[in-house]
Biopython code that builds the backbone (N, CA, C, O; Angstrom):
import numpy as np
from Bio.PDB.StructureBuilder import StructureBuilder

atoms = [
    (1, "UNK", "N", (87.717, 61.160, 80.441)),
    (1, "UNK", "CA", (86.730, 60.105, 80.603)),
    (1, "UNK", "C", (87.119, 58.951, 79.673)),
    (1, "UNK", "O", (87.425, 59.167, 78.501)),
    (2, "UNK", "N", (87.101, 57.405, 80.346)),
    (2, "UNK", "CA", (87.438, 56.865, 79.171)),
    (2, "UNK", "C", (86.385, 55.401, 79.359)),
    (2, "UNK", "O", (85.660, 55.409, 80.354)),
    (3, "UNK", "N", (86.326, 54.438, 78.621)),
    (3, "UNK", "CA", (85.259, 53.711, 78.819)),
    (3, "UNK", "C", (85.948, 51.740, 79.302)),
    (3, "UNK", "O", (86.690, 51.101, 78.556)),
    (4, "UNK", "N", (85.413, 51.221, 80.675)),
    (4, "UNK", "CA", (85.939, 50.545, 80.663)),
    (4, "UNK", "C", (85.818, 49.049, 79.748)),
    (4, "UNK", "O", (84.668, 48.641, 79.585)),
    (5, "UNK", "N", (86.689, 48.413, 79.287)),
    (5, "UNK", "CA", (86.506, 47.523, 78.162)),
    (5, "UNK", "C", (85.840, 46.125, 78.758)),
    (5, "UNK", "O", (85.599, 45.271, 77.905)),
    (6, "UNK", "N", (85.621, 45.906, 79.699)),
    (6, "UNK", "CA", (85.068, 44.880, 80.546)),
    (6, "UNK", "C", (83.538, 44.668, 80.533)),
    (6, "UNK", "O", (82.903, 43.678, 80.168)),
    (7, "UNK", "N", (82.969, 46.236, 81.186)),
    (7, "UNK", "CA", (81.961, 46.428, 81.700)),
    (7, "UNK", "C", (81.010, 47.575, 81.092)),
    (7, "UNK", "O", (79.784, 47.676, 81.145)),
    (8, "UNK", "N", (81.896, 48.338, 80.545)),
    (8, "UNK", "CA", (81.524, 49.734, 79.536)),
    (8, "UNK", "C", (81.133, 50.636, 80.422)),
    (8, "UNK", "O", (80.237, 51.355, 79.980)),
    (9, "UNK", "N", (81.535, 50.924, 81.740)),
    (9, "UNK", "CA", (81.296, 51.734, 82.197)),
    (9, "UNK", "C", (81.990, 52.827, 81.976)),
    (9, "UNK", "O", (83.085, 52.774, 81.417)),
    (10, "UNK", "N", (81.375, 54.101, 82.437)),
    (10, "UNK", "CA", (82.665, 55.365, 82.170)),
    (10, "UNK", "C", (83.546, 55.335, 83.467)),
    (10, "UNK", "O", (83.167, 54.885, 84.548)),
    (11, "UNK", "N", (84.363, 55.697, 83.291)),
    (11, "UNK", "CA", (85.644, 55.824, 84.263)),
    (11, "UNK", "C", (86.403, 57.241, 83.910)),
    (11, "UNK", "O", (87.011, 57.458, 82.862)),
    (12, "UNK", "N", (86.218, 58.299, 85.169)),
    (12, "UNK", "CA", (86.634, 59.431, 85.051)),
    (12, "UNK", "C", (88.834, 59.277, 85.704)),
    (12, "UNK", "O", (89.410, 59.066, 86.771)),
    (13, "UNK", "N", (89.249, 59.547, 84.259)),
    (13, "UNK", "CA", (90.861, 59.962, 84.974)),
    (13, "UNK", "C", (91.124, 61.136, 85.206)),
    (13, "UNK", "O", (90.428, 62.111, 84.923)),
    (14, "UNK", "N", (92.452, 61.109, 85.894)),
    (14, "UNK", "CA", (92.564, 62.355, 86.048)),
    (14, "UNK", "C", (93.711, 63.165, 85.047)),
    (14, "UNK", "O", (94.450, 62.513, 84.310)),
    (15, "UNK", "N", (93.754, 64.356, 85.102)),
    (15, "UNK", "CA", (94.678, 65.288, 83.772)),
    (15, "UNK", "C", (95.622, 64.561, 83.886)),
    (15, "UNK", "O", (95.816, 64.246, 82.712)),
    (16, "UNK", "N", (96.498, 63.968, 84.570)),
    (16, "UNK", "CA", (98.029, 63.864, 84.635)),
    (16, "UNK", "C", (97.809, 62.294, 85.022)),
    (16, "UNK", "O", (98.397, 61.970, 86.054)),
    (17, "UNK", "N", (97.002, 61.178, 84.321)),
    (17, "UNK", "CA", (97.161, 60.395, 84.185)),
    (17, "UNK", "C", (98.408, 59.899, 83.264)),
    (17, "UNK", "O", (98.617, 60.627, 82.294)),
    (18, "UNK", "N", (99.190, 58.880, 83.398)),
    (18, "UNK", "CA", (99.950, 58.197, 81.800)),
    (18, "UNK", "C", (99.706, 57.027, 81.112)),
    (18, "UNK", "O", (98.825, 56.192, 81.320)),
    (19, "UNK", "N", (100.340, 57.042, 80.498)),
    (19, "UNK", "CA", (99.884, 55.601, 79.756)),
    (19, "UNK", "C", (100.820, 54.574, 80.120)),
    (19, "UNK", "O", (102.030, 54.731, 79.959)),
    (20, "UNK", "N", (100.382, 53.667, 80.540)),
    (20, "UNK", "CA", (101.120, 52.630, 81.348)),
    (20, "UNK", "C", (100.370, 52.109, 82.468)),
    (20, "UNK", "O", (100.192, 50.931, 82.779)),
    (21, "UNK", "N", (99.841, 53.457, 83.182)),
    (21, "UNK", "CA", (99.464, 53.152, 84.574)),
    (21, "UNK", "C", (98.209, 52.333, 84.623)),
    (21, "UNK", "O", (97.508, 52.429, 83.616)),
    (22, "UNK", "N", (97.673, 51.362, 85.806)),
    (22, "UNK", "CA", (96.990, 50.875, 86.057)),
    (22, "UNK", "C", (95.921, 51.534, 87.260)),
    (22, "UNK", "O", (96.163, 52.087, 88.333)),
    (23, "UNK", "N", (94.846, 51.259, 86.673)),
    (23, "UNK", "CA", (93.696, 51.694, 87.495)),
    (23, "UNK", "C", (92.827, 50.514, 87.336)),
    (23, "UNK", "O", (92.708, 49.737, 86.389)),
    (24, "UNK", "N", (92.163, 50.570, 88.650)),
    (24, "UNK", "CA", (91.081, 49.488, 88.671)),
    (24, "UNK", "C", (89.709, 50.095, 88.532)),
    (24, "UNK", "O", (89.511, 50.987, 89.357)),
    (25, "UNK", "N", (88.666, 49.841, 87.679)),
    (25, "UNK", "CA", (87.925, 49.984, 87.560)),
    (25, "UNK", "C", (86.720, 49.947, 88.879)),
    (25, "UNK", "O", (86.652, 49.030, 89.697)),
    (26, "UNK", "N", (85.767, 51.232, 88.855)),
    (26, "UNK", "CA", (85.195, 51.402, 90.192)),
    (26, "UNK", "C", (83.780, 50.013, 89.948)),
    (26, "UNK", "O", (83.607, 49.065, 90.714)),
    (27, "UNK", "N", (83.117, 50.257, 88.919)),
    (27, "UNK", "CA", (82.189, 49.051, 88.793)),
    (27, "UNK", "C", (82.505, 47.992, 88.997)),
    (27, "UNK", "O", (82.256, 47.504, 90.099)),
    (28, "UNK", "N", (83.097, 47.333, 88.118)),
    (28, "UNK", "CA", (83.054, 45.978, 88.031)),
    (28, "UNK", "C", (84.998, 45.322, 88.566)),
    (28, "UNK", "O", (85.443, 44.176, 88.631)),
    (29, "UNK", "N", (85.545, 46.433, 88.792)),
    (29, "UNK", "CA", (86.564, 45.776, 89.899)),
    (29, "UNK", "C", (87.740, 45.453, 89.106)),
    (29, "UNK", "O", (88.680, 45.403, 89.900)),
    (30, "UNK", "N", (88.120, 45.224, 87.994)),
    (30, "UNK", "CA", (89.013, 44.787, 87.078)),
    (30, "UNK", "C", (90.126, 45.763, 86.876)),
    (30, "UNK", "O", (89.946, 46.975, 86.751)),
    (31, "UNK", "N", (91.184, 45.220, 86.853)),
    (31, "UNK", "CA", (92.913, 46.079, 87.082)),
    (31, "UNK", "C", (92.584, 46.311, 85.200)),
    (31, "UNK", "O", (92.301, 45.432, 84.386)),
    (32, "UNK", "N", (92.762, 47.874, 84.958)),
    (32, "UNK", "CA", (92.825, 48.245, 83.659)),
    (32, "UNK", "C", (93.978, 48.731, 83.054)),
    (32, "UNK", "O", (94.715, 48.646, 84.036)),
    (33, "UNK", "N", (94.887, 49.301, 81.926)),
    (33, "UNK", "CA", (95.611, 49.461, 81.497)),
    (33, "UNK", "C", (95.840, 50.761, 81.033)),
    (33, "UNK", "O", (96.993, 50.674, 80.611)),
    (34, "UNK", "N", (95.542, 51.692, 80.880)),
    (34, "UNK", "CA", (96.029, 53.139, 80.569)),
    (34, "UNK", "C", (97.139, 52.910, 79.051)),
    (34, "UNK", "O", (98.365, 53.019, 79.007)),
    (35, "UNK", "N", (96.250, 52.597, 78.019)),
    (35, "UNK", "CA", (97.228, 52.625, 76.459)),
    (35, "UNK", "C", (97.221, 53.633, 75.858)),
    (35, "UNK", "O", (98.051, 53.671, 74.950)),
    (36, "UNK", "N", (96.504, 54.651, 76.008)),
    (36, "UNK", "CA", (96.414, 55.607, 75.519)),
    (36, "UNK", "C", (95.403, 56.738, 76.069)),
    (36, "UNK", "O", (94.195, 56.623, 76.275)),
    (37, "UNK", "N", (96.639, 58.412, 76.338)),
    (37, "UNK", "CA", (95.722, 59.203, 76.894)),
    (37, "UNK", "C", (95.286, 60.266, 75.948)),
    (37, "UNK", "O", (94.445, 60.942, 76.541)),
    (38, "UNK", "N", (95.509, 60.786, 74.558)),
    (38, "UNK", "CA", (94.594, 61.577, 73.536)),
    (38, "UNK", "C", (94.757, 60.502, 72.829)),
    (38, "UNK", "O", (95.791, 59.953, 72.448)),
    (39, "UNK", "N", (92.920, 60.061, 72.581)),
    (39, "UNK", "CA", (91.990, 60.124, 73.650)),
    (39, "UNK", "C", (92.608, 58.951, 74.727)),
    (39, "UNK", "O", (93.497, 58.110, 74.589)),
    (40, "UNK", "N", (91.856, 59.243, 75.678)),
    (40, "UNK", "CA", (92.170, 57.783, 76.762)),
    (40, "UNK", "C", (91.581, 56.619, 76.407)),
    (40, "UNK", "O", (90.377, 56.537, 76.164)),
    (41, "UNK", "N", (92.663, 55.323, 76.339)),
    (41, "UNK", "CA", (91.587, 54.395, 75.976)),
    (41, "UNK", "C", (92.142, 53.387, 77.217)),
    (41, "UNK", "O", (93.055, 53.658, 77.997)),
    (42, "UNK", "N", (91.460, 52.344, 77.188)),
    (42, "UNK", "CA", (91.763, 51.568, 78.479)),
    (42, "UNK", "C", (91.639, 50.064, 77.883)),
    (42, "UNK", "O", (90.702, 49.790, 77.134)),
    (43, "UNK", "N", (92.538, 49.176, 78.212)),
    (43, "UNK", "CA", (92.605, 48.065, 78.130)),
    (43, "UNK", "C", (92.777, 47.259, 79.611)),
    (43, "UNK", "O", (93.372, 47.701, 80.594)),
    (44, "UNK", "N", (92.011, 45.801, 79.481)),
    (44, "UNK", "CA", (92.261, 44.948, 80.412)),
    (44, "UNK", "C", (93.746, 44.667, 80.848)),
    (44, "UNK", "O", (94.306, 44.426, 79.779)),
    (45, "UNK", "N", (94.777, 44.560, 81.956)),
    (45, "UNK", "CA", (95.496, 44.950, 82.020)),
    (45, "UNK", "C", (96.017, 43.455, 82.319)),
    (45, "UNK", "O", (95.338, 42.641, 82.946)),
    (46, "UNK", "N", (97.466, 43.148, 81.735)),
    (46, "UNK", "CA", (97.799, 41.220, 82.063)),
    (46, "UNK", "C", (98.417, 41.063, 83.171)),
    (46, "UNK", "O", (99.236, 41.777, 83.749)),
    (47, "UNK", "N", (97.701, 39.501, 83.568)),
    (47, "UNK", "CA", (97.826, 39.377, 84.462)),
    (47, "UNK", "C", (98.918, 38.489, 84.619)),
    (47, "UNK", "O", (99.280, 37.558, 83.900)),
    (48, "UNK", "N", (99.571, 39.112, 86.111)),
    (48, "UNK", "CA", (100.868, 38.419, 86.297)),
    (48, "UNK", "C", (100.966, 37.110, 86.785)),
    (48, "UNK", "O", (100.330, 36.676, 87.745)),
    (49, "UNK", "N", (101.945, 36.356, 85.962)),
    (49, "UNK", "CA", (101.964, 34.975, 86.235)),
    (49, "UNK", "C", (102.829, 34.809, 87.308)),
    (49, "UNK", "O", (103.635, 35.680, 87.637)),
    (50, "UNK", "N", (102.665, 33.355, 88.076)),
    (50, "UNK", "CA", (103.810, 33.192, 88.813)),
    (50, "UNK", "C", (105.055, 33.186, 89.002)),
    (50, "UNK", "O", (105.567, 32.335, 88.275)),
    (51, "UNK", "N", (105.868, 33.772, 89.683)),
    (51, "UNK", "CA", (107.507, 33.056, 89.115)),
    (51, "UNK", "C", (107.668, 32.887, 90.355)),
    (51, "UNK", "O", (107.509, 33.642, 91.314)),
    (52, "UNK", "N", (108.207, 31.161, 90.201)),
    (52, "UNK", "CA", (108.304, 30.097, 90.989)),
    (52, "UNK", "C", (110.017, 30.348, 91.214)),
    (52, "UNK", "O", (110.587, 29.340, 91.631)),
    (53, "UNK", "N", (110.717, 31.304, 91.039)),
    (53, "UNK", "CA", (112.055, 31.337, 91.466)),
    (53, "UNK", "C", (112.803, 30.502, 90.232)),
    (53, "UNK", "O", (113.970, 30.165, 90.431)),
    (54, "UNK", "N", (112.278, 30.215, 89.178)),
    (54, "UNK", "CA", (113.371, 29.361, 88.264)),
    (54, "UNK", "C", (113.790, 30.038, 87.534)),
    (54, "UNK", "O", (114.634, 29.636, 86.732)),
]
sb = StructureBuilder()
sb.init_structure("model")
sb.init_model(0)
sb.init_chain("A")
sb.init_seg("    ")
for serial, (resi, resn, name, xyz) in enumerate(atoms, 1):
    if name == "N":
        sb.init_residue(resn, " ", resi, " ")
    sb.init_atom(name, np.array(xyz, "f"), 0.0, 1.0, " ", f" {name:<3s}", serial, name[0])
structure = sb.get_structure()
């Protein structure tokens, strides 16, 4: 269970989550970050900028 940093909702992962991965939060909709799984913590996850091919 970990808590989302947006909205504070709980957000259930699953065992074989990692850290890296992105999940979107079921409440409030926001792409989260997986930084840490003992314990799980969750960060807002950055967002990708454009690349214009230069």
């Amino acid at each position: 269970m970990a808590e989302c940093p947006v909205c504070a909702a709980d957000i259930q992962l699953p065992d074989d989550t990692v850290a890296g991965e992105l999940i979107e939060c079921p409440d409030c909709g926001t792409e989260l970050e997986v930084t840490s799984v003992n314990p799980f913590k969750l960060a807002e996850a950055p967002s990708e900028e454009e690349d214009w091919g230069e």
